[in-house]
N, C-alpha and C positions, 0 to 999 in steps of 0.2 A: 359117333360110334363107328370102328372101324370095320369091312365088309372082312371077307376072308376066302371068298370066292376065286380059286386057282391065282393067278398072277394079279388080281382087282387091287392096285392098296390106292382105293380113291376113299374117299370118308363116304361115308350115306347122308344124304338129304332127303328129309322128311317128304314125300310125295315123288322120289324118284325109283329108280333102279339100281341100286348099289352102286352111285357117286360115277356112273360109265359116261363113259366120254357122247355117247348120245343123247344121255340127260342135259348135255352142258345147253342146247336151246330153250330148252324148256325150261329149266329152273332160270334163265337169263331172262327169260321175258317174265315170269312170276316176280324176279327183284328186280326189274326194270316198272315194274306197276306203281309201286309207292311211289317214287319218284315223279313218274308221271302225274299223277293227282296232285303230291304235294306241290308240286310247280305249277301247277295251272289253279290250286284253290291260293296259292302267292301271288299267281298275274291278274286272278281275278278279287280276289283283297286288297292287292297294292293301287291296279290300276282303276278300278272300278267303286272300293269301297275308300278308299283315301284320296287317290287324287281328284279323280271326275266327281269324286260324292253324289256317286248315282242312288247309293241303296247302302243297307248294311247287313249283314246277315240276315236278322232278324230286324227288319221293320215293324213289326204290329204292335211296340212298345214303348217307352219314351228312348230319346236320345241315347242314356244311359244305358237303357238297355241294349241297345244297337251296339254303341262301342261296347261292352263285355264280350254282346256272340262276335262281335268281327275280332278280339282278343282273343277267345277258345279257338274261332276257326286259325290264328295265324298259328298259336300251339299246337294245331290240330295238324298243321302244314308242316311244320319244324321237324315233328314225332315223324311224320311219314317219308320225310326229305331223310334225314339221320337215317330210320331203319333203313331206305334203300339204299342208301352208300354204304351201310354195312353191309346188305346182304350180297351188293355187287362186289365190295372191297372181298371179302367172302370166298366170293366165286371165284375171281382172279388168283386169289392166295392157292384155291385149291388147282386153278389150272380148268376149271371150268367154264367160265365164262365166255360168252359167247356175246361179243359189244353189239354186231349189228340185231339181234334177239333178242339184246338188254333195250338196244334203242326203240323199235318195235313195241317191246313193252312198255316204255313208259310213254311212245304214244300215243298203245291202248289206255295206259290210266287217266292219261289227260283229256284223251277223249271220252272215256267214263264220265268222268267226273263233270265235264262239264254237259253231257248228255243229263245227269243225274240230277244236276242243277235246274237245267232248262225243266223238264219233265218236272221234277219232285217238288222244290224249292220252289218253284216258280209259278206251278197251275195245282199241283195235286196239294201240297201243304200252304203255298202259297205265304211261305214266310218271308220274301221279296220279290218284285219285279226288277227289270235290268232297268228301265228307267221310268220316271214318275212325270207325269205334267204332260205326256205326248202321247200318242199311239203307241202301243206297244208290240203288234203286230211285226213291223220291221225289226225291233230288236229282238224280239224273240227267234224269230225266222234267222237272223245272224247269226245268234248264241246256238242255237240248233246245228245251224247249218256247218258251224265250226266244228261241233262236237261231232261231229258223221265228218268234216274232210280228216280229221284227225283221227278216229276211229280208221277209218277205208286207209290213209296212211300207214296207220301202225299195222294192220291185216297186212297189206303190199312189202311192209319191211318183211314181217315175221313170213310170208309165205315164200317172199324172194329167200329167204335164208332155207327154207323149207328144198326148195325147188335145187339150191347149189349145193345140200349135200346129199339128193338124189330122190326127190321124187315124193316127200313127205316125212313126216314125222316116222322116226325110228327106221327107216329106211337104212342100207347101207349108202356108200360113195364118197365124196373124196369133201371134209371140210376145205371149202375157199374163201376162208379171211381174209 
């Protein structure tokens, strides 16, 4: 829907300010979020549930069970990999896009996601472990400890961007892409 706001002809995005060129961070690292997730629930499918055959989604089932949820989850990656290329391809069409805010965010989602994993997945529903036969301790501590340098990363992109166009979110000053 188009704004009408004096000289504004930017389109409106749902959770911003009528499409204004200060929204372009913010709605970047919101479509930079799928992406993030989706790529890290693929590295952690591809590398972890196929090749190493540590675990499957849902371990506490037979076999068969295991491969379906490691099947929904790769669906589950695909949907969220697609929507964020749209909603980036999106942004750029509109002239809003903001690549290092999109990068930022997706590796806030990645690190979510695999924050999500470790906690929920892992100890609170306990639908797998990262590996079976050994101590778990160390891998866990790993799987954690990725999801926080990747979280602490994507905060460092998105606040570095913060900081270059003057001082915080909706600030004025000078975009430097």
């Amino acid at each position: 829907m188009a704004t009408s706001r004096g000289g504004d002809q930017g389109v409106r995005v749902p959770g911003t300010r009528g499409g204004q060129g200060g929204d372009g961070p913010r709605v970047s690292v919101r479509a930079g979020l799928p992406i993030g997730i989706g790529v890290m629930a693929a590295v952690d499918e591809i590398v972890f549930h196929q090749v190493l055959a540590w675990h499957s989604f849902y371990d506490r089932g037979t076999p068969e069970l295991g491969l379906l949820t490691d099947g929904l989850l790769h669906a589950a990656e695909l949907v969220l990999l697609v929507a964020g290329v749209f909603l980036v391809a999106d942004l750029a069409r509109r002239g809003l896009l903001v690549g290092r805010a999109a990068v930022g965010g997706a590796l806030l989602g990645a690190g979510a996601f695999q924050l999500f994993d470790a906690v929920v997945d892992h100890k609170v529903l306990r639908v797998h472990q990262v590996r079976y036969g050994v101590d778990p301790l160390p891998y866990d501590l790993a799987w954690t400890a990725s999801a926080v340098v990747l979280l602490v990363a994507g905060l460092l992109v998105v606040r570095h961007r913060s900081r270059v166009r003057g001082g915080g979110p909706g600030a004025g000053g000078t975009d430097a892409r």
